[in-house]
KEBABA-492228 format. One record per residue (C-alpha): y, z, x negated; residue number from 0. Coordinates in nm, 2 decimals. Each point is the difference from the previous one (the first is absolute). Layout:
REM residues N
      c2      c3      c1    i
       Y       Z       X  NUM
...
//
This chain:
REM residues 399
      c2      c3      c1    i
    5.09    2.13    3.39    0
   -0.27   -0.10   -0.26    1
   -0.23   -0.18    0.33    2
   -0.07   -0.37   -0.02    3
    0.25   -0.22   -0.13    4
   -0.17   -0.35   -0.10    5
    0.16   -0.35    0.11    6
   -0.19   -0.22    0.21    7
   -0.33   -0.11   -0.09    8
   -0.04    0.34   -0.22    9
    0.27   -0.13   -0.24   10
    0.14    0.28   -0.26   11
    0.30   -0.04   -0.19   12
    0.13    0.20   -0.29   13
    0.38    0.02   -0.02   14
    0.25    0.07   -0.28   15
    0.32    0.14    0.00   16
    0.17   -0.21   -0.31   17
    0.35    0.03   -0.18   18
    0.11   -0.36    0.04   19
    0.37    0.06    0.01   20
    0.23    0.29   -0.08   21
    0.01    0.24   -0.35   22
   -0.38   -0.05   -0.02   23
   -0.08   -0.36    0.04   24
   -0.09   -0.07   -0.31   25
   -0.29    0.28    0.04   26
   -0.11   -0.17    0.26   27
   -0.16   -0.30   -0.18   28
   -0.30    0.06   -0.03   29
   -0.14    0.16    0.29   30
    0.15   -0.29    0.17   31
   -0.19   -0.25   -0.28   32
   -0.33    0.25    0.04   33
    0.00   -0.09    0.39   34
    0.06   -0.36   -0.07   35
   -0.27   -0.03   -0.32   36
   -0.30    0.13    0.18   37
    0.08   -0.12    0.37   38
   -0.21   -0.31   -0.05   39
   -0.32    0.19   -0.08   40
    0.07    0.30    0.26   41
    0.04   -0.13    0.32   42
   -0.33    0.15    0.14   43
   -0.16    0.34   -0.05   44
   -0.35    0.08    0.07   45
   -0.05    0.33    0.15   46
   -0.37    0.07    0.09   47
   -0.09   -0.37   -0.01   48
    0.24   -0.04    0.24   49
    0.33   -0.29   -0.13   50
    0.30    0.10    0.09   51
    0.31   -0.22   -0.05   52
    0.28    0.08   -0.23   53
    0.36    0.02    0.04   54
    0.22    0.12   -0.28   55
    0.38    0.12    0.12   56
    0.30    0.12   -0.15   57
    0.32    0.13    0.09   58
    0.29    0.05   -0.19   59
    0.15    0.31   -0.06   60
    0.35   -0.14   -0.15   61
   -0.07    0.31   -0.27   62
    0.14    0.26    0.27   63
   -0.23    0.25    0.16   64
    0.18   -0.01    0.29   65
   -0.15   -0.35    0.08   66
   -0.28    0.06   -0.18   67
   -0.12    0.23    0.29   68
    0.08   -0.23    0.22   69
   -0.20   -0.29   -0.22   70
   -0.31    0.23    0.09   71
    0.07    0.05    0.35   72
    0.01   -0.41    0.05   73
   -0.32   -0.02   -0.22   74
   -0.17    0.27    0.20   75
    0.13   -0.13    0.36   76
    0.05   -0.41   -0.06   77
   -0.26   -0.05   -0.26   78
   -0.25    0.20    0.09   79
   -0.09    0.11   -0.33   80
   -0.28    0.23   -0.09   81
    0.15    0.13   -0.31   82
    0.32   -0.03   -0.18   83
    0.02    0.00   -0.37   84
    0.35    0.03   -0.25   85
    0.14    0.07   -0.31   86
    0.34    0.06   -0.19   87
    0.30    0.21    0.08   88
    0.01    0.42   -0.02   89
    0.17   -0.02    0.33   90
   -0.13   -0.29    0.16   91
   -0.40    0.08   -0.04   92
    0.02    0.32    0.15   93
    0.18   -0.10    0.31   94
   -0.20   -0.29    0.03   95
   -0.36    0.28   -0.04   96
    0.17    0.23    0.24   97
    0.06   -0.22    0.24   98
   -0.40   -0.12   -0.02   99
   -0.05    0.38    0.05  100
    0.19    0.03    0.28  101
   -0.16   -0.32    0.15  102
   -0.35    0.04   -0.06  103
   -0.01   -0.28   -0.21  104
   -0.22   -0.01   -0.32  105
    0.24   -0.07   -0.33  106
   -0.09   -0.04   -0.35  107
    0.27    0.02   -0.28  108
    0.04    0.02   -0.34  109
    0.25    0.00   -0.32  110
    0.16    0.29    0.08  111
   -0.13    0.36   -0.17  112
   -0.24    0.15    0.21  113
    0.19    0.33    0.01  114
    0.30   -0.18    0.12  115
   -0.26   -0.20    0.32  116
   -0.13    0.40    0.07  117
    0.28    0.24   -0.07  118
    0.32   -0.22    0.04  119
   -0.11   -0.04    0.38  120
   -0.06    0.33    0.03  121
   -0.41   -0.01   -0.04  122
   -0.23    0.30   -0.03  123
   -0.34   -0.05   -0.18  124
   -0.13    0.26    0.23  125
    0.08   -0.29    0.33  126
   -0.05   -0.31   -0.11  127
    0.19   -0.28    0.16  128
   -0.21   -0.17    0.24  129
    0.06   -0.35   -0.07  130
    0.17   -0.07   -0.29  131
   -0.14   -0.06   -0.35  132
    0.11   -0.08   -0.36  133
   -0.08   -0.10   -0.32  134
    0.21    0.06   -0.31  135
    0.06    0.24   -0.34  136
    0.14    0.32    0.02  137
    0.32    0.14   -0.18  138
   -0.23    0.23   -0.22  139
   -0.16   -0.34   -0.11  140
    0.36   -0.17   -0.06  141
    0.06    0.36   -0.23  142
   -0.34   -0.02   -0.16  143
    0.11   -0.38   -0.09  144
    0.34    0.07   -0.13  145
   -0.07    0.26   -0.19  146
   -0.29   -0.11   -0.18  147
    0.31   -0.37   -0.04  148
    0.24    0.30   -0.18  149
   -0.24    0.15   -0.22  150
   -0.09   -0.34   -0.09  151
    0.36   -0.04   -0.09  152
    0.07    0.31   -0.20  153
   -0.19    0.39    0.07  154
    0.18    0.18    0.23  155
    0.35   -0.21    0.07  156
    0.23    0.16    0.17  157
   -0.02   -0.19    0.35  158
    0.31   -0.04    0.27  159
   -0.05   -0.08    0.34  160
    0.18   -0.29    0.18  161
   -0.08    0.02    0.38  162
    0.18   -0.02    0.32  163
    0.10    0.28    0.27  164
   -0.21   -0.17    0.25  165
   -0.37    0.04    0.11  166
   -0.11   -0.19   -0.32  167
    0.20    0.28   -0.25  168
   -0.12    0.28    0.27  169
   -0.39   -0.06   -0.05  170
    0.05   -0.02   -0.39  171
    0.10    0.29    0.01  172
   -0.19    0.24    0.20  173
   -0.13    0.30   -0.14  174
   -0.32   -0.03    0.09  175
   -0.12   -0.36   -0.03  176
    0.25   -0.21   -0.11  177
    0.06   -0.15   -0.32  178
    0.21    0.27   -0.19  179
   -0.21    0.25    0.00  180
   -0.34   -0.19   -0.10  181
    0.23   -0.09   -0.28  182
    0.16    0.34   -0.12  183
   -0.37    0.13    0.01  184
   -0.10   -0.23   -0.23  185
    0.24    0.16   -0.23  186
    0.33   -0.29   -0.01  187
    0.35    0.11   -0.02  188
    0.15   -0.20    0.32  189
    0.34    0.05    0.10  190
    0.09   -0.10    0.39  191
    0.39    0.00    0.00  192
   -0.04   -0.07    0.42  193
   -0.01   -0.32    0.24  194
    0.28   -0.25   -0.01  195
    0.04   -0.21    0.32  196
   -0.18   -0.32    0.09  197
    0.16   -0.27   -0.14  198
    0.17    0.17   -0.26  199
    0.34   -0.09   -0.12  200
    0.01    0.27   -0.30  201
   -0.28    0.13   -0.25  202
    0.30    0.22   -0.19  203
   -0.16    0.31    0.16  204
   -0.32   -0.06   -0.17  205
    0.06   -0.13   -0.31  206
    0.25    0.28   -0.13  207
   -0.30    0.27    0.07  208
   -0.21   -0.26   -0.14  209
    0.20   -0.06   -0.32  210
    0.07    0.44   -0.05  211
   -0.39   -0.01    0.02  212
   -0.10   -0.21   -0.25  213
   -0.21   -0.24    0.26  214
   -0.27   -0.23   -0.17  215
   -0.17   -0.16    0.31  216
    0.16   -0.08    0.37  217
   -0.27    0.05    0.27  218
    0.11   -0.16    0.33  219
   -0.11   -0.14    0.39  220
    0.36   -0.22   -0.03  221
    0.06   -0.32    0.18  222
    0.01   -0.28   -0.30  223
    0.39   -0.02    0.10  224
    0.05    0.35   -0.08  225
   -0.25    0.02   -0.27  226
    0.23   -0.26   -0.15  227
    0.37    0.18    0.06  228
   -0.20    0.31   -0.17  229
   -0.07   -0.16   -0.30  230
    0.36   -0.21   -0.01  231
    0.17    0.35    0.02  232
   -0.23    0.11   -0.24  233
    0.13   -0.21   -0.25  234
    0.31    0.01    0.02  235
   -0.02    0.40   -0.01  236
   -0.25   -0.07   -0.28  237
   -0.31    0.16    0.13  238
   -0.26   -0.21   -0.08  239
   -0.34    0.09    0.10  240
   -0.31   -0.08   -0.17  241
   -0.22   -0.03    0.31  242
    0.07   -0.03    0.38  243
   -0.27    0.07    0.19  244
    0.07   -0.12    0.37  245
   -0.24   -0.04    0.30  246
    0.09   -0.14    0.37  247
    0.19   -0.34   -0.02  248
   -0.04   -0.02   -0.41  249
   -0.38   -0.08    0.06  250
    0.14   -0.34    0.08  251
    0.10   -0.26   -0.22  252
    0.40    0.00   -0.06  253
    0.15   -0.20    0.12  254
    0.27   -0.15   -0.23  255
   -0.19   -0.03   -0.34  256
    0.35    0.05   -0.23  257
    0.05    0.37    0.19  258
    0.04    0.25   -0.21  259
   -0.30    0.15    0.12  260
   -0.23   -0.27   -0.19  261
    0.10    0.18   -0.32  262
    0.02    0.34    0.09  263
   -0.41    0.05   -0.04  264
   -0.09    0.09    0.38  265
   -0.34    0.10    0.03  266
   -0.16    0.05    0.37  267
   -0.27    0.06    0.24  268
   -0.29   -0.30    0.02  269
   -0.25    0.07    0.28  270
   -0.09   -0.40    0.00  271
    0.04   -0.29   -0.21  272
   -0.12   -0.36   -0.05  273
   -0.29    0.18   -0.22  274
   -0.16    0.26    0.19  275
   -0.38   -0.08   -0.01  276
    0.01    0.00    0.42  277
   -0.07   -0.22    0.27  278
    0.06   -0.08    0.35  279
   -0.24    0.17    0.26  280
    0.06   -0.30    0.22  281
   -0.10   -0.35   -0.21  282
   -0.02    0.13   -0.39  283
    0.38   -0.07   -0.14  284
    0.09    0.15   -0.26  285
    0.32    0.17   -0.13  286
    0.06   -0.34   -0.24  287
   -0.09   -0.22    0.29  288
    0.26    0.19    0.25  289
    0.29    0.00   -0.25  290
    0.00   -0.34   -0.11  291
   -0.04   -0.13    0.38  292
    0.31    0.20    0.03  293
    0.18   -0.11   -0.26  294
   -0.11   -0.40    0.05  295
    0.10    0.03    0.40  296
    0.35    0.23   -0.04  297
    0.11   -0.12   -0.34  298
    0.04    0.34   -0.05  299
   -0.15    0.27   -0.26  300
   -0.27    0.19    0.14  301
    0.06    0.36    0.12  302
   -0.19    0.33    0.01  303
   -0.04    0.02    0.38  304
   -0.20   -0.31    0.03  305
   -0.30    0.19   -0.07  306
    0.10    0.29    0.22  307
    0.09   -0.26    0.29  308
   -0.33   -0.20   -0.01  309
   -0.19    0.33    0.01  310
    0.19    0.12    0.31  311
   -0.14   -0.30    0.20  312
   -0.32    0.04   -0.20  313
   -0.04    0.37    0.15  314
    0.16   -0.10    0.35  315
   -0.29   -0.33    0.01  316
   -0.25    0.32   -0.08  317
    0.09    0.23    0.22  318
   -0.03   -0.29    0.28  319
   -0.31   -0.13   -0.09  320
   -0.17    0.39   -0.01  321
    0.12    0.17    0.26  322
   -0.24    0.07    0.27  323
    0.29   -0.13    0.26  324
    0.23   -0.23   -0.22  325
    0.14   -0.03    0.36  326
    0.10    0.34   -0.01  327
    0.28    0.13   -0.21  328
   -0.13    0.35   -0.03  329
   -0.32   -0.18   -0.14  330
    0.21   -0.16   -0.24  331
    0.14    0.31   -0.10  332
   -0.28    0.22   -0.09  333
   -0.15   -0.24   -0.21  334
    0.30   -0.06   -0.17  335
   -0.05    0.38   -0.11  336
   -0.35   -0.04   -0.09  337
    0.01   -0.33   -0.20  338
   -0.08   -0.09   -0.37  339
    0.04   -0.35   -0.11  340
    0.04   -0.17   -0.33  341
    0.31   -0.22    0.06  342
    0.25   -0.26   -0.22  343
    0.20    0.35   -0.11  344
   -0.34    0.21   -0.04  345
   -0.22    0.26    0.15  346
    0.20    0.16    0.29  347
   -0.17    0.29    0.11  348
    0.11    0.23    0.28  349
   -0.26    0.19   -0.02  350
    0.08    0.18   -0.29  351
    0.33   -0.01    0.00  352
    0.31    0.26   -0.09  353
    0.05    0.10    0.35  354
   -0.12   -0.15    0.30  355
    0.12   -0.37    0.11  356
    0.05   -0.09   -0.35  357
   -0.18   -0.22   -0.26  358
    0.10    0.07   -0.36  359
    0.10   -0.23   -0.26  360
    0.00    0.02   -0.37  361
    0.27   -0.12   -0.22  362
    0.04   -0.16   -0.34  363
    0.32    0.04   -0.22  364
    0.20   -0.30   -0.06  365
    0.30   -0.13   -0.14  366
    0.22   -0.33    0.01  367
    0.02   -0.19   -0.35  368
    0.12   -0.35   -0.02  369
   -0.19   -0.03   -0.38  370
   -0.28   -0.25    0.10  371
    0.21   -0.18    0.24  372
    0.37   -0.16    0.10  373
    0.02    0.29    0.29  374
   -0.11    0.36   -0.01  375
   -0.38    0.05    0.12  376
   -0.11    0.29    0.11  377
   -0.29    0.10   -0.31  378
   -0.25    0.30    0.08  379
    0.06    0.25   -0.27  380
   -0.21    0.30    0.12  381
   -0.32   -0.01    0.21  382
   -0.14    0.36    0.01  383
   -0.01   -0.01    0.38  384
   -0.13   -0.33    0.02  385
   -0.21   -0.07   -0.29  386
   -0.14   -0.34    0.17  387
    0.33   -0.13   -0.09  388
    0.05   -0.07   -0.38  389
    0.32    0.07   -0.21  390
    0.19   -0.31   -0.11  391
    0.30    0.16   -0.21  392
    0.13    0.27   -0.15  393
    0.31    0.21    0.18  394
    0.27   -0.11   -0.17  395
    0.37    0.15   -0.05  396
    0.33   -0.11    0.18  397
    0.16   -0.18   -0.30  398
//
């Protein structure tokens, strides 16, 4: 493992394992449109003024990390690849890392909470893994976000927790670096009535508690189709909430634009948008440029991955093209660890980062408000850890 790998005529190949079909298919977009956008300008590499062709592969991992493990065995075995990169799903990334671990394969990720990449596989800072690498925020960061959304809102709400029994709920929790306790320590009142199954059928469990405790703001990692049953139930139990606060799959545009959740005032996480003063390491685009290709070529709105998924393939073109063996995956791999680049989503630096193998990333607070247009956009409405990134609106209240 980790000895010479290339094609024939010293070709590389980065692979991707991609959620094309299953649960997370729709989180698949664009790291599949990130592959497709910059292939025509990426199909060499120079390495030492040496040109090496370029082959980009993906593999679907149907959303299950089952064949998602499997997806990295073919791209390892059949494709040859020299390093596999992938985002989206708190079960599927891991097993999809893992597997690169267990390989000898270099992998970069990302979207995921760093703690979750580290601890949630059962990493120790103290032995770093040995080929895997990752770039996202941090649950302190998500805390530091929200709060700063709630004290926006009102001084010291009294919060409840919506999150699930699974690994997501787990990591949130953790007394020592989740997301509760960064939050209790910067002195809120948060009441966690316990998980509820993945998908829920029933919120009654946590809105009663909710209700006895005078809850002001809802802070939550819910699906959108959860998020949505929550605040139904809510209603009809007449709990109404002046500010949900939800990270994970609400960082995404909703998807039915007459949900209850475009009026119940759901603020989120922002680590990239259309108008983050970046640009691409590899020709110059820039966050606008990316978006609206996106939009023009899918008919779709853009998302907040795009950036994310352009800089994977950004890093991975790096990594190849500095390497003192881009033939070699262990090559690849240490200077994966050692790399700095300016990229479409920012400076990723890992370096410097929390813990080795990971990059940080800074977050802005944002929130979805349909008042400038016919559908909600998502409006930066706090920028302390990003200050490159202007505020467009004020937080507003669910009405």
């Amino acid at each position: 493992m980790g000895g010479l790998a290339a094609g024939q005529n010293g070709e590389l190949c980065v692979g991707a394992v991609v959620p094309r079909t299953g649960r997370l298919a729709r989180l698949g977009d664009p790291l599949s449109f990130a592959m497709e956008f910059v292939r025509p300008s990426l199909r060499h590499v120079v390495n030492a003024g040496r040109r090496h062709p370029l082959r980009l592969a993906w593999r679907d991992s149907r959303s299950d990390p089952v064949t998602a493990r499997q997806a990295v065995r073919d791209l390892a075995q059949l494709d040859k690849a020299q390093i596999v990169v992938t985002m989206a799903g708190s079960q599927v990334l891991p097993a999809v890392a893992d597997a690169c671990e267990e390989l000898g394969l270099p992998c970069l990720s990302t979207t995921f909470p760093w703690q979750g990449f580290v601890y949630g596989r059962g990493g120790d800072p103290s032995r770093p893994f040995l080929w895997t690498h990752h770039f996202a925020w941090g649950l302190d960061d998500i805390a530091d976000v929200f709060t700063e959304l709630w004290q926006r809102y009102r001084p010291q709400p009294r919060v409840g927790c919506l999150w699930n029994d699974d690994l997501q709920g787990r990591l949130l929790r953790h007394p020592s670096y989740g997301f509760l306790p960064r939050a209790r320590a910067r002195g809120h009142i948060v009441t966690d009535p316990g998980g509820y199954h993945e998908p829920a059928d029933s919120f009654t469990g946590h809105i009663r508690p909710f209700l006895d405790q005078d809850i002001e703001v809802v802070t939550s990692a819910a699906t959108e189709a959860d998020l949505t049953l929550f605040c139904r139930q809510a209603i009809e139990q007449r709990l109404r909430p002046g500010l949900i606060t939800s990270s994970r799959w609400l960082a995404y545009p909703c998807t039915a634009e007459d949900s209850v959740l475009a009026h119940a005032g759901v603020a989120t996480l922002v680590y990239w948008s259309p108008r983050h003063p970046y640009r691409s390491s590899l020709d110059g685009t820039t966050p606008a440029q990316l978006a609206d290709a996106y939009e023009q070529r899918t008919g779709n709105r853009w998302l907040q991955p795009l950036g994310l998924a352009h800089a994977l393939v950004e890093v991975a073109a790096h990594a190849l093209a500095t390497a003192d063996d881009p033939t070699c995956r262990r090559s690849v791999a240490t200077t994966i660890g050692r790399t700095r680049l300016d990229t479409i989503a920012g400076t990723l630096d890992w370096t410097t980062g929390p813990t080795p193998n990971v990059a940080p990333m800074p977050l802005a607070g944002g929130q979805w408000q349909r008042e400038r247009r016919d559908h909600s956009e998502l409006m930066i409405v706090t920028n302390t850890g990003v200050p490159e990134v202007a505020v467009e609106a004020d937080l507003i209240a669910a009405r």
